[in-house]
Phi, psi and omega in degrees: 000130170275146164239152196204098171269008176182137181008282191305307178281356162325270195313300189314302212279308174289325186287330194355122179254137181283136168290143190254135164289130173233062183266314117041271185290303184308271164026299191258326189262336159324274165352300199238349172283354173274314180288354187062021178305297193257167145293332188182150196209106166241156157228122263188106178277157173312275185315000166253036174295282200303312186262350192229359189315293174309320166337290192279332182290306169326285225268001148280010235243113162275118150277132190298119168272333188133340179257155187312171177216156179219115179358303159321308192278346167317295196278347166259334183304278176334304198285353199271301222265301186282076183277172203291308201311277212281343191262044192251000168228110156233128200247127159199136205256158183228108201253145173337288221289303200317320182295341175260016177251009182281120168309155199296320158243042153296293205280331200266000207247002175285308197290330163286312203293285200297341147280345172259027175273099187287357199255341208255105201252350197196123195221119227232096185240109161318161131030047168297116158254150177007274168353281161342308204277001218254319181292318194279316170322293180292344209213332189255290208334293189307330164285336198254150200258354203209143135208144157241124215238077174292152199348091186226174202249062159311299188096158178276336154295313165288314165326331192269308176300000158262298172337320198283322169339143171261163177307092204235226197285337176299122201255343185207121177251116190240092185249110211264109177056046203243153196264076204266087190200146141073214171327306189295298193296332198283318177298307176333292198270019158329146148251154164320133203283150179074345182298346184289351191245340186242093195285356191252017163076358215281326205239058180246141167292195205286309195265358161315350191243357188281173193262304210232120189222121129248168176242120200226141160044033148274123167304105185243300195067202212269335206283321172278330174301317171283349158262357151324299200278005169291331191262110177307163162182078193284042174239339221281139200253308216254119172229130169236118181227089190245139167061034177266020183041027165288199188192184177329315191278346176285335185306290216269045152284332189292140186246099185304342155302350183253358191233080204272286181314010201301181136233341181232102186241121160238119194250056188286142175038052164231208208242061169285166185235176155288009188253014166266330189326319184289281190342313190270316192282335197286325186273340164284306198293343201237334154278080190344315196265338186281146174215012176236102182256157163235110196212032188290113142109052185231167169257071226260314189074183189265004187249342179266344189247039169267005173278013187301294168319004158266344190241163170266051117055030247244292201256162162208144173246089203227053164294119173061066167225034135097039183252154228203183176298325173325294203306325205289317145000289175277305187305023192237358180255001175304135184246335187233356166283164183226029195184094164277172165202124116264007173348163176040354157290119197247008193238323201262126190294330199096293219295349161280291204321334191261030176207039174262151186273344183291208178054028175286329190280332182319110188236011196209120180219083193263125148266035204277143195017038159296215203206029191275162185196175168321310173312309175266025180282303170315295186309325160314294182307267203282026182244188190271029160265090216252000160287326197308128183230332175230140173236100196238134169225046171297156190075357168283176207264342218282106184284182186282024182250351199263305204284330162294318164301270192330309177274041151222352214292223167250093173218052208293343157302350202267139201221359166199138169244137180237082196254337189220159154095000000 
């Protein structure tokens, strides 16, 4: 068993970052710190996706110098800097002010290299306008397997040109502070005229077809959550709708007949209430496939987490949402999760979760800046998770006699104690 008493070994032991080769890193920086093309550049392989994403990018950051670029040295630069190895993940971000300092056919020889770039499967775009977006539609969309469109302007004109699209290799669409409201979301979430009649999917649009769609920091409210629900999307496994400003009545617009594969829902911070509880339990018992919720940092209460005994459940996320010793109750009757976050309930003790018949499956449990103190350490220790295998409790009450009981306790699966970092 590790016990992890700080930072630095935190990260060693959970983290292990795969290294960018570094013929690679030279490579992309030979190539584009002379032209000053970008603000910023990673490129990313399939196989450092999961473990190395933040990694390579940080360690890939072109800083703007000022100089010009001209359509040739673009375009050699690009096909030079994406060689085939590295070019099955490529993120590259473009921030405005850098674009406006590129002479007029610099900025247009940006938009050719990346359209004659045959390699380029995953496209990271700054402060994208309405124009912008409408161009990357007609000319980019279909070759890309990802795209994200950070604080931009659709417009309704770029919304209807994305939409307007058909559904091809794009599997995951991520629009981050994008002004996804009002007019724009209604164009957006159009649906395609006949789908309600064409189960083999054949006539689905560009977002009608994605595996994965979030919305981050988009004002959507309750008025956009309903044109959401307007929209089918029988492919879609992943929805992250964080920090979009609904409330109870924007939840209970999503219509679970319209998301039959969901598997993954992140509702973060936004504005639930316990008076969503019934909504969330109608949507867990009729959705079949979920099995990952987020719903952290919500005012959810011990009355918000009672649809738990309708769903089939794996992970839950209810970091700071005001849940007490009440909530840990009905979760301790859980059979099927294997991946709690309760972090920031500052009322939960521990000693309910362990003293539940549920919770056999449990094999990840952060309790982090909680109200655990030796009393629920014990309880932990002598209770029936006898799967727990990684346990965090940074920020707890817990003396070395709660930590010595934890590590001798009935816990014979358990292999990292998390007390600091």
């Amino acid at each position: 068993m590790k016990i992890i008493r700080n930072k630095g070994e935190k990260y060693q032991d959970e983290l292990p970052l795969a290294k960018a080769p570094d013929e690679v890193l030279h490579r992309v920086y030979d190539h584009l710190s002379d032209f000053g093309l970008f603000h910023s550049i990673g490129l990313l392989s399939q196989r450092f996706r999961l473990s190395a994403k933040r990694y390579l990018q940080t360690s890939s950051k072109i800083r703007w110098k000022g100089v010009s670029v001209q359509a040739d040295g673009v375009r050699k630069g690009l096909r030079e800097a994406m060689g085939h190895e590295m070019s099955l993940m490529v993120n590259v971000c473009i921030a405005l002010s850098a674009f406006e300092m590129v002479e007029d056919g610099g900025r247009q020889s940006v938009w050719e290299a990346l359209a004659g770039n045959e390699h380029l499967r995953a496209l990271r775009l700054l402060f994208v306008s309405g124009d912008e977006v409408t161009w990357i539609a007609h000319n980019l969309v279909q070759k890309l397997e990802v795209l994200e469109l950070w604080y931009g302007t659709l417009g309704e004109s770029g919304a209807r040109a994305l939409a307007s699209q058909p559904s091809g290799r794009l599997q995951e669409l991520v629009l981050g502070s994008c002004d996804v409201e009002g007019p724009v979301a209604d164009v957006l979430f159009a649906s395609s005229q006949g789908i309600e009649d064409d189960k083999q999917n054949r006539n689905l649009r560009l977002v009608e077809g994605l595996d994965a769609l979030t919305l981050s920091l988009c004002p959507l409210r309750d008025d956009g959550m309903l044109a959401l629900s307007t929209l089918r999307l029988p492919r879609l496994r992943k929805l992250v709708l964080e920090r979009c400003e609904f409330g109870d009545q924007g939840l209970s617009e999503l219509r679970v007949d319209h998301l039959p594969n969901l598997a993954e829902l992140a509702l973060i911070k936004n504005r639930i209430s316990t008076r969503s509880a019934t909504v969330l339990s109608e949507f867990c018992s009729m959705a079949h496939r979920l099995r990952t919720l987020q719903l952290s940092w919500n005012r959810l209460g011990d009355d918000g987490v009672s649809f738990l005994p309708s769903s089939k459940l794996v992970s839950l996320d209810l970091r700071h949402c005001s849940i007490t010793e009440k909530g840990c109750r009905v979760l301790a009757e859980s059979k099927t999760l294997e991946c709690i976050n309760l972090c920031g309930n500052r009322m939960v003790e521990g000693y309910s979760l362990a003293s539940g018949e549920g919770l056999r499956s449990l094999t990840e449990l952060r309790l982090d800046n909680c109200k655990v103190a030796d009393k629920g350490a014990f309880a932990i220790a002598n209770g029936q998770l006898s799967r727990l295998r990684y346990l965090s409790l940074r920020g707890s009450l817990i003396s070395e006699t709660g930590v010595s009981a934890l590590a001798q306790g009935n816990l014979p699966s358990l292999r990292t104690i998390v007390l600091q970092g």
